[in-house]
C-alpha positions in Angstrom: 0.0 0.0 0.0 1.6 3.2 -0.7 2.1 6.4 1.5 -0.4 8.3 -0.2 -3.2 6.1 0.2 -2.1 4.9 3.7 -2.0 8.2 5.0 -5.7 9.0 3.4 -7.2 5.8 5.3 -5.1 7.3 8.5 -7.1 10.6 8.5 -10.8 9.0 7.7 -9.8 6.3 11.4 -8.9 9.4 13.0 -12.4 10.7 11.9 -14.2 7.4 13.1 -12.3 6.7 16.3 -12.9 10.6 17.8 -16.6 10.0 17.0 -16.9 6.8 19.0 -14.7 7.4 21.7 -14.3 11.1 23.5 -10.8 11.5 22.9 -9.6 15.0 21.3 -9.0 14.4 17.6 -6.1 16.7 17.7 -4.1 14.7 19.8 -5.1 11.5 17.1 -4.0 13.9 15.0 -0.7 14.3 16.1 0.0 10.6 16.9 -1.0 9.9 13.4 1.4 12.1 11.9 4.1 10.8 13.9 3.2 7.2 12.8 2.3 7.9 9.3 5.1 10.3 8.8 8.2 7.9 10.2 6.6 4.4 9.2 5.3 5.1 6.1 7.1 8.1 5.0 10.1 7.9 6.3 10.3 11.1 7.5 12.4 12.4 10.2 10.9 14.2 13.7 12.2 17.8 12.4 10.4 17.2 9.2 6.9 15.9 11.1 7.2 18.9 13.5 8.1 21.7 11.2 4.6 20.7 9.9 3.2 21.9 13.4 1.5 25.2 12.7 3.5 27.9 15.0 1.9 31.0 13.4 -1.6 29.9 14.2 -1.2 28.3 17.9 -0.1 31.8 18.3 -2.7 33.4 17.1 -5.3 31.4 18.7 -3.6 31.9 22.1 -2.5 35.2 22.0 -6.2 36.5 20.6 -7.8 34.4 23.3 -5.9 35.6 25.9 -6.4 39.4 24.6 -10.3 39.2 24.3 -10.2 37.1 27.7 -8.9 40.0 29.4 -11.2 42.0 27.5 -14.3 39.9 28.6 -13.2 40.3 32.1 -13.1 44.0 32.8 -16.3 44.9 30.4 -14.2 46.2 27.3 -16.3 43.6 25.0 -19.6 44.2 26.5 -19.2 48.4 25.9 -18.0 47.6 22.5 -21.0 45.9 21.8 -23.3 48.7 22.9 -21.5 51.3 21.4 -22.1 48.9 17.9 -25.7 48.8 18.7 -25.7 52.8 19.3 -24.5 53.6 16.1 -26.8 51.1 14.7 -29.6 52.9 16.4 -30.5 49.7 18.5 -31.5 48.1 15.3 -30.9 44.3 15.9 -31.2 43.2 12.2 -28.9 45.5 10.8 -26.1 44.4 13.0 -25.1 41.3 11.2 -25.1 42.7 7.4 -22.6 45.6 9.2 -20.7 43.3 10.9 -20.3 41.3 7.3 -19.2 44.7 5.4 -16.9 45.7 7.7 -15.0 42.0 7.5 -15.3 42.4 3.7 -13.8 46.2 3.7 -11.4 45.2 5.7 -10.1 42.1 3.9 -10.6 44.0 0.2 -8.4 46.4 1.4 -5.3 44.3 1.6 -5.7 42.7 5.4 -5.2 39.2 5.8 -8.4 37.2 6.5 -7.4 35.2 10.0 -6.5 38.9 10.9 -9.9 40.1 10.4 -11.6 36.9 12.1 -9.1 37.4 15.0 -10.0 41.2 15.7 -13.7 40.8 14.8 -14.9 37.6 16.0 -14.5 38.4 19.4 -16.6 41.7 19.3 -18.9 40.0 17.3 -19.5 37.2 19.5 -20.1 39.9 22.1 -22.7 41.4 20.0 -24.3 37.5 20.0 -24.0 37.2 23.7 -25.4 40.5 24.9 -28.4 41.0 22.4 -29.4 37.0 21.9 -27.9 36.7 18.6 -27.4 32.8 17.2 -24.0 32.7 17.8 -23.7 31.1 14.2 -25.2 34.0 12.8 -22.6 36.4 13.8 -19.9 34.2 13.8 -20.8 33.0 10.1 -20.9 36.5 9.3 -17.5 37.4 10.2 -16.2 34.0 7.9 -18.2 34.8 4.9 -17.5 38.8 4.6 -13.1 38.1 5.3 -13.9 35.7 1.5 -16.2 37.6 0.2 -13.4 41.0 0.2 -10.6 38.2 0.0 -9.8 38.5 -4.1 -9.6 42.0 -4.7 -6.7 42.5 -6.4 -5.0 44.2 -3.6 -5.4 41.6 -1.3 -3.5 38.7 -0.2 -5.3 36.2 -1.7 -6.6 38.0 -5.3 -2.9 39.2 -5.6 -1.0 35.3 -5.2 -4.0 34.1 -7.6 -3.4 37.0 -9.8 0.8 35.8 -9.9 0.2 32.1 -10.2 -2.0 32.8 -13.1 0.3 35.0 -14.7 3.7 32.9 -14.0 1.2 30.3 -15.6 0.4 32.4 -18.7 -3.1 32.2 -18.1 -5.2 35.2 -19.2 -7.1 36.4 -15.8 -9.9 38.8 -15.3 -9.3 40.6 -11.5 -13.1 42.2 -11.7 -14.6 38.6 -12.3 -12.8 36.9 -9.7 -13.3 39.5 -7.0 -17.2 39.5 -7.9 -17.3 36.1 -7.7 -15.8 35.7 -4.8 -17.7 38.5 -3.1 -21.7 37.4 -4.9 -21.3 33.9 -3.7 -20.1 34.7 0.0 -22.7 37.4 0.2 -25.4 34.4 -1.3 -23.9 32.6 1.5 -24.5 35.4 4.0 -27.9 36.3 3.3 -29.1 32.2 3.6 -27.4 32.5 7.0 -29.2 35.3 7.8 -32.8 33.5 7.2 -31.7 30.1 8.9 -29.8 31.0 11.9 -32.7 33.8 13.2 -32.7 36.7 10.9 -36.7 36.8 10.8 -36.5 36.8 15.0 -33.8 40.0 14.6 -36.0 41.8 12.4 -39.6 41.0 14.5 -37.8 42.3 17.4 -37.2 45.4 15.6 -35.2 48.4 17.3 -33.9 48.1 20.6 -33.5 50.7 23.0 -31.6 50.5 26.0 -32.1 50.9 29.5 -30.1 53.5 31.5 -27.3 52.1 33.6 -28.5 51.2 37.5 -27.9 54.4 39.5 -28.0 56.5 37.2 -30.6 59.7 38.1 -30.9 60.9 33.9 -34.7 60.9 32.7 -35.7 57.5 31.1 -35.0 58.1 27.2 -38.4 58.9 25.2 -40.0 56.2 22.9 -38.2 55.5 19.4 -41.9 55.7 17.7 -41.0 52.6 15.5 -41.9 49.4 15.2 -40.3 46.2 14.3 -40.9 44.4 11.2 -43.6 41.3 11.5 -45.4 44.1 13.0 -43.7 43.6 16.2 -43.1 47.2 18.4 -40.1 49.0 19.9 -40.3 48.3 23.6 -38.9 51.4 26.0 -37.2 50.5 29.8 -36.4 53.2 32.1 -33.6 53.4 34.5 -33.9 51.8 38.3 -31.7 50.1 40.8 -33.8 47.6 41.3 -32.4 44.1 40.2 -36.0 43.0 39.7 -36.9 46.1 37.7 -34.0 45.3 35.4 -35.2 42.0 34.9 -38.1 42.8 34.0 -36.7 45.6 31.3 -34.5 42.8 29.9 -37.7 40.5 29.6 -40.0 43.6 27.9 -37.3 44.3 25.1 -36.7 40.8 24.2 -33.0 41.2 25.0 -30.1 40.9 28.0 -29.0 44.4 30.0 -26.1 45.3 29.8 -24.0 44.3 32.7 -20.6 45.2 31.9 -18.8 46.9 34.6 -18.7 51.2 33.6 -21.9 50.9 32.5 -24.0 53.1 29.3 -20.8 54.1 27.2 -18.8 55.4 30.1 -15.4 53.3 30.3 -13.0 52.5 33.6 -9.4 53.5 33.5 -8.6 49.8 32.6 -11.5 49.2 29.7 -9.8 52.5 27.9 -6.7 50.9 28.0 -8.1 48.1 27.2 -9.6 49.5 24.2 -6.4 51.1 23.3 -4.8 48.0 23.1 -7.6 46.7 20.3 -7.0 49.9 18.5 -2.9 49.5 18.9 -3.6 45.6 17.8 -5.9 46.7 14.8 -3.4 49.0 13.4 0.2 47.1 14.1 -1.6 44.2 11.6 -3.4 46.4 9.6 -1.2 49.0 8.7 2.4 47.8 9.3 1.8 44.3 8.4 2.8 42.7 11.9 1.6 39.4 13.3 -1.3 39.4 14.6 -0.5 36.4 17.2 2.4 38.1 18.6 1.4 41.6 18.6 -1.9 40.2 20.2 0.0 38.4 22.5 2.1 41.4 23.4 -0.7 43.8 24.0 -2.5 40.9 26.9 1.2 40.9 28.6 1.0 44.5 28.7 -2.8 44.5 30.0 -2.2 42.2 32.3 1.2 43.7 34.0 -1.2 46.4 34.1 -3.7 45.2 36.8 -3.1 41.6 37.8 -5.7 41.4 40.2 -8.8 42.3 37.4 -6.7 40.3 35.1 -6.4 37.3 37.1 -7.8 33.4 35.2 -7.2 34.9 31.9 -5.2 32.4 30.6 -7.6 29.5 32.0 -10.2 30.8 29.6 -7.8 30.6 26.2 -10.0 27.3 24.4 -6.9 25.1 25.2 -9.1 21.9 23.7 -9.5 24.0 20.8 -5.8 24.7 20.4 -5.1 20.8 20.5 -7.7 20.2 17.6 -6.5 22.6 15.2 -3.0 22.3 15.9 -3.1 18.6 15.4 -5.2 18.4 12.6 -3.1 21.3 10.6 0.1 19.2 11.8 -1.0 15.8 10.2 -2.3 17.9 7.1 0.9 19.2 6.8 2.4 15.9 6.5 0.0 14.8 4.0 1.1 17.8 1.9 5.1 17.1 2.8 4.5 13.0 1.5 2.5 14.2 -1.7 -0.8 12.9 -0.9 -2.2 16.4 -2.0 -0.1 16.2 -5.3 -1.2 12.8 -5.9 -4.9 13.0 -5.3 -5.1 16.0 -7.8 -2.7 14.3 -10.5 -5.3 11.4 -10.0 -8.1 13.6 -10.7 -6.5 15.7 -13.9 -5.8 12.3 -15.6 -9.6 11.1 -15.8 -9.5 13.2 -19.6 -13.3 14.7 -19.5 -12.8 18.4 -19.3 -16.1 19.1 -17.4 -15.7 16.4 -14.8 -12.1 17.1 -13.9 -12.7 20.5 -13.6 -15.6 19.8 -10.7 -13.1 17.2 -9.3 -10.2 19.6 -8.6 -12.7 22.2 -7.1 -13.8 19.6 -5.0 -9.9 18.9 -4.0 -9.6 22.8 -3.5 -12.8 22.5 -1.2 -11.5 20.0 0.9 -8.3 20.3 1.5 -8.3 24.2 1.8 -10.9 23.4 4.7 -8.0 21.4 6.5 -5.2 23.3 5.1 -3.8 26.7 3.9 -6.1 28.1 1.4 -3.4 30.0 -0.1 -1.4 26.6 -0.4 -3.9 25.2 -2.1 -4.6 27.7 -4.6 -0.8 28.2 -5.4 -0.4 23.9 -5.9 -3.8 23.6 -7.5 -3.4 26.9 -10.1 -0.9 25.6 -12.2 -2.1 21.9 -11.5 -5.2 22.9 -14.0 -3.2 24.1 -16.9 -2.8 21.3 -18.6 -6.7 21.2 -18.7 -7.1 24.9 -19.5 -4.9 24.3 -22.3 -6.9 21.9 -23.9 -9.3 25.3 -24.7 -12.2 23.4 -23.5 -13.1 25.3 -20.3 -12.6 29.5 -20.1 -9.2 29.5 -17.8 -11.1 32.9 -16.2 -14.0 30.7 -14.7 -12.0 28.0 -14.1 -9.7 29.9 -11.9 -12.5 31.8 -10.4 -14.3 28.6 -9.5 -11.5 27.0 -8.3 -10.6 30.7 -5.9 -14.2 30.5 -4.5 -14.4 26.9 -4.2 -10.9 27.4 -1.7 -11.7 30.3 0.3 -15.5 29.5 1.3 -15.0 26.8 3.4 -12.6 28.6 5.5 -15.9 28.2 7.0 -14.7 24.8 8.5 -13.6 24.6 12.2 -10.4 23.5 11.0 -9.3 26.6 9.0 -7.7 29.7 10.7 -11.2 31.8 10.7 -12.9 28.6 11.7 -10.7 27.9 14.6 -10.8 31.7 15.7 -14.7 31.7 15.7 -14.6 27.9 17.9 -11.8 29.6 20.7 -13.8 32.9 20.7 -17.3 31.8 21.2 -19.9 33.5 23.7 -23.5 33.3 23.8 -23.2 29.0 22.9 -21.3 26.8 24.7 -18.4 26.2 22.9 -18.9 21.9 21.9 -22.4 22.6 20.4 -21.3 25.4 18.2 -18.2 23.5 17.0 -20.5 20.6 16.2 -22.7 23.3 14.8 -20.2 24.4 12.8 -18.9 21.2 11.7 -22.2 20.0 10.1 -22.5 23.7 8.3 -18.8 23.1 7.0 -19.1 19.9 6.0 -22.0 21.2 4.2 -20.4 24.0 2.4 -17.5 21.5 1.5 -20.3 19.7 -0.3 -22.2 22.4 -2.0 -19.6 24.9 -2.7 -17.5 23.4 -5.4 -20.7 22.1 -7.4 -22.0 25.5 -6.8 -19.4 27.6 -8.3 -18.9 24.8 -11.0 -22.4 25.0 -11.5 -22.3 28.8 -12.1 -18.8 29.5 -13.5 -17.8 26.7 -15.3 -20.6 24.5 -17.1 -22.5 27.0 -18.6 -18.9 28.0 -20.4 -20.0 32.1 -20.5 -16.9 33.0 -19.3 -13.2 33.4 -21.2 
C-alpha cells in the first residue's frame, strides 16, 4: 500500500475513532502524523514537526488571551453597545454591518485570520449581549473576510493573480473579485434567514435601559416598530435588580452588565480598548503578526492590573488549540509526503474536461478546509493548466471557481477563521457550536464546489 493512500485511510480512522470514543482528535492527529510520517514516510521528527502550525497556535492563544482579558473588565460588553448605538438599537442590521466591515477590511489588503481574529471576538459579544445565534454572527465574520478576500489588492486576489500570470493564463481581476464576493454574500444572506434573521428583524429596534444608579430621565419612545409588526419596547432606568429583569424580559434582550456601565469606560476598559486599537493598526497598517502583537498587547494589560486580570489564561479554548494544531500538523504531512499532489494528478488524468474541472474544485474545497487556502490555490493553479490548455473550459472561470471553491470553506472549524470563531465563542457553549459548525462546513465542503462549477464553469460564458 503506498504512503499516499495509507495516510488518506489514516485521517478517515482518526475521523471514526474521535466519533466513537471522546478523545480530542487533535491529539489522534498528532500521533497519526508521527506514525504515518516515520513508518510510512520515512520522515524524520524535524520534518513531522516543522509541519506543526507555529503562526496559528499563536494566534489562537494570544487572541484568546487578549479578548479574555477584554471579557473580564467589560471592554467587550461596551463595544457591543457602542455597535448597537451607532446602529440605532436596530438588531437586524447588525449582522449585514458586521459582514461589510469583515469584507472592507479584507478587500483592502488585510489578511483574512487577521480580520476573524480582531472581529470575532466583538462579534460574539454582539451575539451574547443581544441573543444573537452565535452562528449567525460568527458566520458573518467567515463569509464577509472571503467575500473582500480576491480583490486584487489583497492577499489572496494578488498570489492568484501571480500564479495565473507565472502560468500564462489570461485572468480577469473584476470577475474573480465579484465572484468571490456574490457567492459569499449568497452565503451570508441564507445565514441570515436560517440561523434567526426573521426573530432579529420582529424584534425590531432596541433601546436601551439606562445604567443602574443613574438619576438621567428615562429616554423617550423610538416611535417605530419592528418588522412582523412587532413594536419597539422602552425600559427606564432603576436600581432595582428585579426592575431590570423585567426591562431585559420587555425588550426581548439581556441588559447590559458590563462593569462602567452606558458608554462610560473605567481607567482599565480605555486601555483596554487602546490595546484593540494598537492591535488593529500594528496588523493592519504595518503588516505585523497578529499572534504576537496580540500576544504582546495581553502581557502588557495584564502587568497592568493583575488582580482584574487574574484566570485569563484559564479561559484561552486550550481543547480548541489541541484540535487545530493537530489536525493542521497531520495535514501538513500529508502535503510534505505528496498525498495532496497525488490526489489531484489522480483527478487531472480522468480526460473529461467538465468532470475534472468539478473534481479539482472539489480537492480545493476539501483540503483548503484542512489546510492553507493559499497553499492550495498556489499547488492547484498551475495543476489545472494542462486542462485549460486543452481550450475546452474559459481558464477565467476556471480559476474563479476553483478561488471560490478554496476560500468558502474557511468556514470549517479547521481553517484559521474557523478555529478563531470555535476559541472565541460566547453566547453557545463552545462543543455545540463546534458541532454546529462542523455540520455547516461539512455542508459548504459539499455544496460549494458544485456550486461555483455549476455557475462559473458549465455554462462556459466565461473566457
Amino acid at each position: 500500500m503506498s504512503a499516499e493512500l495509507l495516510s488518506i485511510l489514516a485521517l478517515i480512522l482518526m475521523f471514526v475513532v474521535a466519533t466513537i470514543f471522546p478523545v480530542n482528535l487533535g491529539a489522534l492527529a498528532l500521533v497519526g502524523a508521527f506514525l504515518v510520517g516515520t513508518l510510512a514516510a520515512g520522515m524524520s521528527t524535524d520534518d513531522i514537526l516543522g509541519a506543526f502550525p507555529g503562526g496559528l497556535f499563536v494566534i489562537l492563544v494570544g487572541v484568546t488571551l487578549l479578548f479574555a482579558i477584554a471579557t473580564n473588565n467589560g471592554t467587550v460588553d461596551w463595544l457591543v453597545r457602542a455597535a448597537v448605538h451607532l446602529v440605532r438599537g436596530r438588531l437586524a442590521a447588525i449582522p449585514p454591518v458586521v459582514f461589510v466591515i469583515s469584507a472592507l477590511l479584507t478587500a483592502v489588503g488585510a489578511p483574512a485570520p487577521a480580520v476573524a481574529a480582531i472581529l470575532a471576538p466583538i462579534a460574539f459579544g454582539f451575539a451574547a449581549e443581544y441573543r444573537i445565534h452565535a452562528l449567525l454572527i460568527g458566520l458573518m465574520v467567515a463569509h464577509g473576510t472571503q467575500a473582500g478576500a480576491f480583490s486584487p489588492i489583497s492577499v489572496l486576489g494578488g498570489i492568484v493573480n501571480g500564479v495565473a500570470k507565472d502560468a500564462g493564463l489570461p485572468m480577469d481581476y473584476l470577475v474573480l473579485f465579484l465572484a468571490s464576493f456574490a457567492f459569499n454574500a449568497a452565503a451570508a444572506v441564507i445565514v441570515f434567514f436560517l440561523f434567526g434573521g426573521r426573530e432579529l428583524i420582529r424584534r425590531g429596534t432596541y433601546v436601551p435601559e439606562a445604567p443602574a444608579g443613574d438619576e438621567s430621565p428615562p429616554a423617550p419612545d423610538a416611535g417605530g416598530t419592528g418588522g412582523g409588526g412587532g413594536g419597539t419596547a422602552t425600559t427606564t432606568a432603576t436600581t432595582s435588580k428585579a426592575a431590570s429583569t423585567a426591562a431585559s424580559t420587555t425588550t426581548g434582550v439581556a441588559a447590559p452588565t458590563a462593569a462602567g456601565g452606558g458608554l462610560r469606560l473605567t481607567a482599565h476598559q480605555a486601555l483596554t480598548l487602546t490595546g484593540i486599537v494598537a492591535l488593529c493598526v500594528a496588523v493592519l497598517a504595518f503588516k505585523l503578526d497578529v499572534g504576537l502583537t496580540a500576544v504582546t498587547v495581553a502581557v502588557v494589560l495584564s502587568l497592568t492590573s493583575p488582580k482584574s486580570n487574574k484566570g485569563a489564561v484559564e479561559r484561552v479554548a486550550w481543547p480548541t488549540v489541541l484540535l487545530i494544531c493537530g489536525v493542521v500538523t497531520y495535514v501538513g504531512v500529508l502535503q510534505e509526503i505528496g498525498t495532496v499532489d497525488h490526489v489531484g494528478a489522480t483527478v487531472a488524468a480522468i480526460g473529461v474536461p467538465l468532470l475534472v474541472a468539478l473534481l479539482i474544485c472539489y480537492v480545493g474545497g476539501v483540503v483548503s478546509a484542512f489546510a492553507s487556502t493559499v497553499g492550495i490555490l498556489g499547488a492547484l493553479v498551475p495543476l489545472a493548466v494542462p486542462l485549460l490548455s486543452q481550450g475546452t473550459l474559459g481558464p477565467v472561470a476556471m480559476i474563479a471557481a476553483l478561488s471560490v471553491s478554496s476560500a468558502i470553506v474557511d468556514v470549517s472549524p479547521f481553517s484559521t477563521t474557523g478555529a478563531l470563531l470555535v476559541a472565541n465563542v460566547r453566547g453557545m457553549p463552545r462543543d455545540d457550536f463546534y458541532r454546529r459548525l462542523l455540520a455547516y462546513g461539512g455542508a459548504i465542503v459539499l455544496a460549494g464546489p458544485l456550486a461555483a462549477w455549476a455557475v462559473l464553469v458549465a455554462p462556459g460564458w466565461l473566457g
